[in-house]
Each structure stands twice: as structure tokens, then as C-alpha cells.
C-alpha positions as a printed NumPy array, in Angstrom:
array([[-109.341,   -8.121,  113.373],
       [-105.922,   -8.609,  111.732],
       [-103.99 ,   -8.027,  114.713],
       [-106.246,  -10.741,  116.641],
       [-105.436,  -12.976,  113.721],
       [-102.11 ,  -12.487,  113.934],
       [-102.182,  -13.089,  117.711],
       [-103.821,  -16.423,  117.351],
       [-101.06 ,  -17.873,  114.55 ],
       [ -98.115,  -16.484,  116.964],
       [ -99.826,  -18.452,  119.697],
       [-100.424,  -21.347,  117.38 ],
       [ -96.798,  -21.408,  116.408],
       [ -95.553,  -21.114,  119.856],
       [ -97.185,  -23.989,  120.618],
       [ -96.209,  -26.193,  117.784],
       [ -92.757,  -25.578,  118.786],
       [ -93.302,  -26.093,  122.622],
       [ -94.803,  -29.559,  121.438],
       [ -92.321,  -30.457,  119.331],
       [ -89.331,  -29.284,  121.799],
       [ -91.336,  -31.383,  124.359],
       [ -91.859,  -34.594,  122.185],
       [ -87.625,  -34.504,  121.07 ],
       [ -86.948,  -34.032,  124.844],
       [ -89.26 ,  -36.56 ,  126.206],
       [ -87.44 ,  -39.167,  123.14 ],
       [ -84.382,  -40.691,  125.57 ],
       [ -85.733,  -43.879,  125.524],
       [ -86.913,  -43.811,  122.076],
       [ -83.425,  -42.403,  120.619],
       [ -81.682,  -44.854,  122.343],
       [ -83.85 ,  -48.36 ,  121.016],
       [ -83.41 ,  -46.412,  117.716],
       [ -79.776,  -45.907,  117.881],
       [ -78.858,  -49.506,  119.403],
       [ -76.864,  -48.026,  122.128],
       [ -76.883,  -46.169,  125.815],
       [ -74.161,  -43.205,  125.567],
       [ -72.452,  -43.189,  128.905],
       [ -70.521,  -39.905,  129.826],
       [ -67.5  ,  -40.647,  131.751],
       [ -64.864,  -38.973,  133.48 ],
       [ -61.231,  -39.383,  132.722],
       [ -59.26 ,  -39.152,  136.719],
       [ -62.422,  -38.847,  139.175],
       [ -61.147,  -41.515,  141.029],
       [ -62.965,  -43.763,  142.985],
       [ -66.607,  -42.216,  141.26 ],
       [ -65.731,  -42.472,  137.717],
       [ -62.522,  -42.811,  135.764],
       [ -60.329,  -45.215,  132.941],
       [ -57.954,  -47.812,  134.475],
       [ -54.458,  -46.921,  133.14 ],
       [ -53.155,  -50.4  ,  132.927],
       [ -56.698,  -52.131,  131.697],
       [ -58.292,  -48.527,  129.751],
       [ -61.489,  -50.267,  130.928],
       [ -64.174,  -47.448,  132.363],
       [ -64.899,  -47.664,  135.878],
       [ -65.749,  -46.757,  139.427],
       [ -68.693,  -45.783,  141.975],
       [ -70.616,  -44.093,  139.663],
       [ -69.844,  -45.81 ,  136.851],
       [ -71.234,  -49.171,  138.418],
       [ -74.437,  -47.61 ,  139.302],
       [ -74.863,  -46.417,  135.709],
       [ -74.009,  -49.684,  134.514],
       [ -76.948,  -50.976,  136.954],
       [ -79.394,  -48.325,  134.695],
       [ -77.759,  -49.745,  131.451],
       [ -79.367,  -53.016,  132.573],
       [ -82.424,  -51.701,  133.284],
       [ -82.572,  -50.161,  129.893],
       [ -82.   ,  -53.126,  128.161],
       [ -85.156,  -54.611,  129.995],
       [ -87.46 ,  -51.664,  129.527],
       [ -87.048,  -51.502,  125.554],
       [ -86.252,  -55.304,  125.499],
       [ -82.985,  -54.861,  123.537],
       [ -80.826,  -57.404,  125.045],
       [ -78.705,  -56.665,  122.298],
       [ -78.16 ,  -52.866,  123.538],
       [ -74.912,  -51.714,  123.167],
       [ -73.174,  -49.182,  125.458],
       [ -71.034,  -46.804,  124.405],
       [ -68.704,  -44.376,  126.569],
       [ -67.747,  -41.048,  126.123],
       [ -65.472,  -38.697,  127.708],
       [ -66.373,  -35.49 ,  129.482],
       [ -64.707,  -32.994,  131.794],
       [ -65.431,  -30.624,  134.221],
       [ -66.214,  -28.027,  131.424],
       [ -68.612,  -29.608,  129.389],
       [ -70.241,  -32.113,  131.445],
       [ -73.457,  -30.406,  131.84 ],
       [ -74.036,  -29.345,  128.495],
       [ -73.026,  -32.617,  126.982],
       [ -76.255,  -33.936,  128.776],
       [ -78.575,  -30.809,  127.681],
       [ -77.073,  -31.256,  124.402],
       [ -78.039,  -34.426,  123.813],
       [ -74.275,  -35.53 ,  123.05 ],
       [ -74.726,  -38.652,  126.095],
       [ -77.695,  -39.785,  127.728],
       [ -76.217,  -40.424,  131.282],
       [ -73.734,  -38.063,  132.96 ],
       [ -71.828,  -40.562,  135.329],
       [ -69.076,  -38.892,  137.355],
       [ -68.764,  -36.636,  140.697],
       [ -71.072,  -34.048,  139.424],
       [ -72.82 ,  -32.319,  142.615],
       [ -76.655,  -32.462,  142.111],
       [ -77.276,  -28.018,  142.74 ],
       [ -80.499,  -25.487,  142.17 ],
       [ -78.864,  -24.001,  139.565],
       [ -77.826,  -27.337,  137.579],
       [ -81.391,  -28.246,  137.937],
       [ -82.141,  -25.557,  135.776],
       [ -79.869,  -27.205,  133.124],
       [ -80.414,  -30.62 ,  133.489],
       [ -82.298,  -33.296,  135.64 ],
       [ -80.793,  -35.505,  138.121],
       [ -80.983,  -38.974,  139.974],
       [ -81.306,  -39.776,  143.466],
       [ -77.929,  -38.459,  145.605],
       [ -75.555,  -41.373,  144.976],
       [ -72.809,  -39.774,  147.625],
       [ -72.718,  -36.926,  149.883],
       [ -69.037,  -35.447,  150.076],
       [ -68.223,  -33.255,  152.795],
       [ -65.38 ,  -30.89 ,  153.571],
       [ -63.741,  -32.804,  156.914],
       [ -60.871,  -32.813,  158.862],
       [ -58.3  ,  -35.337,  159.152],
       [ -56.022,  -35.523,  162.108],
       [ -53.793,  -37.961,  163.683],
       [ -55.747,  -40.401,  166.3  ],
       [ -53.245,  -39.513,  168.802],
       [ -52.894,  -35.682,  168.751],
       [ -55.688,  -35.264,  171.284],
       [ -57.837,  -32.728,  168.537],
       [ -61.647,  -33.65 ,  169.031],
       [ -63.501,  -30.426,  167.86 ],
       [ -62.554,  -27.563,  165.96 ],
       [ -61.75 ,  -25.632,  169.18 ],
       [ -58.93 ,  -27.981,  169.553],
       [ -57.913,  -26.519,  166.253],
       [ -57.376,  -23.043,  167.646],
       [ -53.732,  -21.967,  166.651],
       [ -53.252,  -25.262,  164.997],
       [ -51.489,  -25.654,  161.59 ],
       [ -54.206,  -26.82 ,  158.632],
       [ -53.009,  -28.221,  155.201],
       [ -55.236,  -27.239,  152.7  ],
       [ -54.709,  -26.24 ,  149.344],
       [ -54.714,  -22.498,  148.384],
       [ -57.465,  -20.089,  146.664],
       [ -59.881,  -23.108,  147.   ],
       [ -63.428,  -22.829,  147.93 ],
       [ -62.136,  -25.281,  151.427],
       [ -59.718,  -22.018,  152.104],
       [ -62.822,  -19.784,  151.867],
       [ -64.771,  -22.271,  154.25 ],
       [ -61.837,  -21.73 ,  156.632],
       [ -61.467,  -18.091,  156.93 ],
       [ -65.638,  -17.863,  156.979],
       [ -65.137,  -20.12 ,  159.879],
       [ -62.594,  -18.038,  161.429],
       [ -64.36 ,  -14.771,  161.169],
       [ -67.812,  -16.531,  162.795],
       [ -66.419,  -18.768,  165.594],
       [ -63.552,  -15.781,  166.408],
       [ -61.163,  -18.385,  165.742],
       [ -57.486,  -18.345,  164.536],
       [ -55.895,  -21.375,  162.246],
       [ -52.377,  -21.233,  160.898],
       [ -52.539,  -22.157,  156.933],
       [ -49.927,  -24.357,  155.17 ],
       [ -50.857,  -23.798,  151.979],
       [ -50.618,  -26.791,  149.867],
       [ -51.131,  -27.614,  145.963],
       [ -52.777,  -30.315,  146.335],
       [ -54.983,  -32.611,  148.782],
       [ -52.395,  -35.694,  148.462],
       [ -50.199,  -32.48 ,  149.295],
       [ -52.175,  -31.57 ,  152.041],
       [ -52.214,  -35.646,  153.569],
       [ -48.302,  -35.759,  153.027],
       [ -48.187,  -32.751,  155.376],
       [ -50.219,  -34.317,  158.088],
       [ -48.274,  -37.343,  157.518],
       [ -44.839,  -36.065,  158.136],
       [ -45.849,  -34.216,  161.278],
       [ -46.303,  -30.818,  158.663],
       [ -49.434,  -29.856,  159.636],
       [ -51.959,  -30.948,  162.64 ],
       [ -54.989,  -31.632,  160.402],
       [ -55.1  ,  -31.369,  156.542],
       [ -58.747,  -30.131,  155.308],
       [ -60.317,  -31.007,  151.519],
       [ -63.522,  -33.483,  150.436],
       [ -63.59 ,  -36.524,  152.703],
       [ -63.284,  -38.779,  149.52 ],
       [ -60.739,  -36.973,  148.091],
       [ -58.442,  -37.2  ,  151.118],
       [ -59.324,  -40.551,  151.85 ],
       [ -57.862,  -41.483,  148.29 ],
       [ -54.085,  -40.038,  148.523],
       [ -54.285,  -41.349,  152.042],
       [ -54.507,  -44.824,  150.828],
       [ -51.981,  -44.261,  148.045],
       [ -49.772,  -43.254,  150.486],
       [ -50.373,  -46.547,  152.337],
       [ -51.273,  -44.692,  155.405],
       [ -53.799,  -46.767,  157.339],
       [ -57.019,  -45.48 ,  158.476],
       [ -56.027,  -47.158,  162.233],
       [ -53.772,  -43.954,  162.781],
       [ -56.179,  -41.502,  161.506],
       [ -59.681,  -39.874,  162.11 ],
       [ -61.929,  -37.149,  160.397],
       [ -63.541,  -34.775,  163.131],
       [ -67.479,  -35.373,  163.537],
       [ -67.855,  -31.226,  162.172],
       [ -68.294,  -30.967,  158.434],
       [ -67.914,  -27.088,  156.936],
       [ -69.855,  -28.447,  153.86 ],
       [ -72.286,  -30.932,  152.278],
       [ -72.567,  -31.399,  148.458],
       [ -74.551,  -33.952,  147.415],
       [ -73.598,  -35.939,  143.859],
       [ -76.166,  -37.726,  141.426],
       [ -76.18 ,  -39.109,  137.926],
       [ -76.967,  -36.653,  135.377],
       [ -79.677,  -36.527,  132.64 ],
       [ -81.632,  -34.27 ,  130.255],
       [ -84.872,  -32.707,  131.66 ],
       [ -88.088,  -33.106,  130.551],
       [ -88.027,  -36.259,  130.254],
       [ -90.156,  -37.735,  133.265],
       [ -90.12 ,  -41.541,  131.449],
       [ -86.825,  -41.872,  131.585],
       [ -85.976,  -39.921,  134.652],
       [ -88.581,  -42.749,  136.413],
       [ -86.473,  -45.37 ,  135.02 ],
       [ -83.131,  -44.163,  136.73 ],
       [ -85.288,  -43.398,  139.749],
       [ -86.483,  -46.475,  139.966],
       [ -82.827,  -48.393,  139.699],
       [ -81.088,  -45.787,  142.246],
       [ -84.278,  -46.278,  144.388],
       [ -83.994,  -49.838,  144.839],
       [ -80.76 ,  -49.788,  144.807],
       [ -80.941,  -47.387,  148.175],
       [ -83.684,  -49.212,  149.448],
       [ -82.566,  -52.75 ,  148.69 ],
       [ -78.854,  -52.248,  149.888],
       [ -76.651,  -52.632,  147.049],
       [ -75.529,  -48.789,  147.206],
       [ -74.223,  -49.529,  150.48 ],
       [ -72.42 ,  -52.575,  149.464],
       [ -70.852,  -50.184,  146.271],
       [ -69.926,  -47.436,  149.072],
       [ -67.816,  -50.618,  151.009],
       [ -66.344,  -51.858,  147.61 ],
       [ -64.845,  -48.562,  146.241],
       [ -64.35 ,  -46.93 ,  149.524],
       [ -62.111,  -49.525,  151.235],
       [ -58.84 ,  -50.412,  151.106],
       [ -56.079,  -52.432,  152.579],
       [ -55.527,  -49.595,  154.478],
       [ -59.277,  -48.959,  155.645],
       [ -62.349,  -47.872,  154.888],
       [ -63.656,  -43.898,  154.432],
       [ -65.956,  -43.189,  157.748],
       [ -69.628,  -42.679,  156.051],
       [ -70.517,  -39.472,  157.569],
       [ -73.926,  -38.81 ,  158.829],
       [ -75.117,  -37.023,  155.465],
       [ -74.256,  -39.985,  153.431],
       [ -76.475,  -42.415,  155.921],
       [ -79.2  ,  -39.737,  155.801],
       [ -79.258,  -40.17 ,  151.91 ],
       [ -78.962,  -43.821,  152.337],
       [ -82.168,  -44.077,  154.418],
       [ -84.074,  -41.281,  152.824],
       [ -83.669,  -41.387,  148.543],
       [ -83.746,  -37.656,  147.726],
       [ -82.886,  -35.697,  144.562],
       [ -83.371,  -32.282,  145.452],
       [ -80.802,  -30.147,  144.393],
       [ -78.626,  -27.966,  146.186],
       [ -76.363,  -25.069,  146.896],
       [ -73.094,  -26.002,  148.944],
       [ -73.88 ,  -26.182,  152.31 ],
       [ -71.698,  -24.388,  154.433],
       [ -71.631,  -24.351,  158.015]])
């Protein structure tokens, strides 16, 4: 009889604390019309998503404005017009756990929405879909990756876009000559000065130095292949399906009603062009999704 007893208090207890664990992570919106603010976590140089203006130190970007859209939204859920917004640094290193640790309330970066992040924290819709692409000169004649064979590729060493490469190589049988590179601006300056015949990294992330470099879009293309698809969302903390419907509902419309697309043409143009939306990031555009997952390779 005292063992049953026993039984029944650890069960008790157990479920005091699963209440109360639920009830502190279901508080977002409660902590934050207590506390007067919205804690935005922002990254320092994840240019165009989210990153602080050297000249202005003002907080900005893709992400950033999307967030900012939430913020809003916030303000007229609690009615707290008054709600003050405060941003906070985070890296690559403690990004995730700043959200599960309840140190910001928004995680507002490049942060690729995966299985095994869900298990850490929750996440929005997919805001951008970046893809591992190929960029070659318009008139070099390479089409397809066969066109490739025995070509020279810029891409930057013991990166996971090297790995894609020689995974490639060993299941197409086919043979690329590396010029390994430090960097993707690296990689773009080799294309550029005749270097390399394609330089390989993130689509965004090439289509930024390529710009800097005042290199214009006109004399360039990305192949239609892709060796990888990584979606990105805004992060939060899980268990927490109030709030979670509250960013849903802001990246939903904003999907739906066509202001994403109009953020995609404001931070992803340039006098020098605008990044190709590949066919992932219209899928996500017609379809709002938030299911996480592993890098896609193909």
C-alpha cells in the first residue's frame, strides 16, 4: 500500500511540474505585455536577412522587416501601442538556445528551419529557400552540369558545398576541377576574372559579393540544377501554440497577400540586378509551409 502511495505522489508531482513547465512556456505573450517590450534576436553580418548598418547602427534586413511586421501585430493583439522593441545580438552559436532559453522572443536571422531544430525550438512559415547554385558567365555556353565536366569550379574549401560536389561527382561519374577559394566573394572574383568557369555557394550569398563587386546580373546566370534546398524561418520557443498562431498568422498573410514577394524584390535587387527566385522559393511562396527539414541534397 505504501509503494502505491508513493506511486501516486511521484505521478502527482510529475504532473505539477509538467503543468507548470507548460503554463511558463505557453507565457510569450503574457511576458512580453508584462515586460513592456518584444526582444528581437538579431544577427550582426547576415546580410541581406538580418544585420546592423555600419554607417546608421540601425538593425535591419529581410528578416528583420518581417519580424518587425510581427512586432506590429503584437502590439495589436495585447493592445500595447506603447510596446517597446528591444534588439539583441546573437550568433551562429547561440542562436537557438537564446530562443529555448527564453533570453529573446523572436529569432530573426538566416536560421534554416531543420527536424532536429524543431526539437529545440518552434518555427514560422519558410521566409526564403536558399539553394546551393551555380553561377556562370551568360556567354560560356554551360547549360547543365554536364557542361561542367572538366570545368574549373570556385568554391570555398572543407565546406558542406565541397562535399555536395564530390557526392555529385561520385553519383553522376563526373569530374570537376576545384579552385579552392576562402570565401564566396572569393569564389565570384574568380569567375569574374576568367579564374574559374562557374563559382558554386548559397544563391543569396553569391548574389551579394556579386553586387558588391558591381558585376551586373545581365552578364551572369545560375544553372536551373540546385545540389541543395534549405529552407529559413523565424525562430521561437515551443509550446507555445498562442503565440506561434500569431506569427503564423502575419507570415501567412504576408505569403498569401503578397508583401513577402514585394520584401524578396526590395532586398534582393540591386543596381546591378535582381537574384533569380528559384523554383523552391515560388513553391514556398504559393504554398505557406513550416515543416522542418534536413538539407536537401540532390
Amino acid at each position: 500500500m505504501k509503494s502505491v502511495s508513493m506511486l501516486r505522489h511521484g505521478a502527482l508531482m510529475a504532473a505539477l511540474l509538467l503543468t507548470n513547465a507548460t503554463a511558463w512556456a505557453e507565457d510569450t505573450l503574457a511576458r512580453i505585455a508584462s515586460a513592456g517590450e518584444l526582444r528581437l534576436g538579431h544577427r550582426e553580418k547576415s546580410l541581406p536577412f538580418s544585420y546592423k548598418d555600419a554607417a546608421s547602427g540601425k538593425v535591419q534586413g529581410y528578416t528583420v522587416d518581417i519580424c518587425l511586421q510581427i512586432y506590429e501585430e503584437i502590439k495589436k493583439e495585447l493592445k500595447r501601442p506603447d510596446l517597446k522593441l528591444k534588439y539583441l545580438l546573437v550568433d551562429g552559436k547561440n542562436r537557438i538556445s537564446d530562443v529555448k532559453d527564453n533570453v529573446v522572443d523572436l529569432e530573426c536571422g538566416g536560421t534554416a528551419n531543420t527536424a532536429a531544430r524543431q526539437k529545440e525550438i518552434a518555427f514560422s512559415h519558410h521566409i526564403f529557400v536558399a539553394s546551393s547554385a551555380f553561377l556562370v558567365r551568360k556567354n560560356s555556353g554551360i547549360k547543365t552540369l554536364d557542361d561542367l565536366q572538366n570545368k574549373k569550379i570556385a568554391v570555398q574549401g572543407k565546406t558542406t558545398n565541397e562535399n555536395l560536389l564530390k557526392a555529385n561527382e561520385r553519383t553522376f561519374n563526373r569530374k570537376f576541377n576545384y579552385v579552392s577559394v576562402d570565401s564566396t566573394l572569393d569564389a565570384v572574383n574568380a569567375l569574374a576574372k576568367g579564374e574559374a568557369d562557374a563559382a558554386f555557394a548559397d544563391d543569396a550569398g553569391i548574389w551579394i559579393p556579386l553586387t558588391r563587386l558591381g558585376k551586373s546580373m545581365d552578364d551572369y546566370l545560375f544553372l536551373e540544377k540546385r545540389l541543395s534546398v534549405e529552407p529559413y524561418s523565424i525562430g521561437l520557443r515551443r509550446e507555445d501554440p498562442k503565440f506561434k498562431e500569431l506569427v503564423d498568422r502575419v507570415t501567412r498573410r504576408m505569403i498569401q497577400g503578397g508583401d513577402m514577394l514585394t520584401l524578396y524584390k526590395r532586398w534582393f535587387s540591386s543596381d546591378q540586378g535582381t537574384l533569380p527566385m528559384s523554383i523552391f522559393m515560388k513553391e514556398a511562396l504559393r504554398r505557406p509551409s513550416d515543416i522542418g527539414v534536413e538539407q536537401i541534397a540532390f
